[in-house]
N, C-alpha and C positions, 0 to 999 in steps of 0.2 A: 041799779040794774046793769049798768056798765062796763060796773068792774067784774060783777059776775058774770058776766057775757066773756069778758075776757080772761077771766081765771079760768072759766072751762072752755074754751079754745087754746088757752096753755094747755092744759088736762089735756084734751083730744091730741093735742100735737104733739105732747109727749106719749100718750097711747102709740098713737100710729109710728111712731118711731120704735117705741119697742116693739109693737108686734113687725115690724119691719125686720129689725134686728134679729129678733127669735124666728121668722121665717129663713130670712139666711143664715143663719144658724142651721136648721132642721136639713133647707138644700146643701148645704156643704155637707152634710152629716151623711145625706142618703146616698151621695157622689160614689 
């Protein structure tokens, strides 16, 4: 159960970085 807890808290953190990225991505774009 613990590593899975932590395999998708990698997952999430890597999520949230990409959508991070591709949002700034999108505001540079509409500048």
């Amino acid at each position: 159960m613990g590593k899975d807890l932590a395999k998708n808290k990698k997952a999430l953190f890597d999520f949230s970085i990409i959508e991070t990225f591709e949002a700034g991505i999108v505001l540079k774009g509409s500048e």
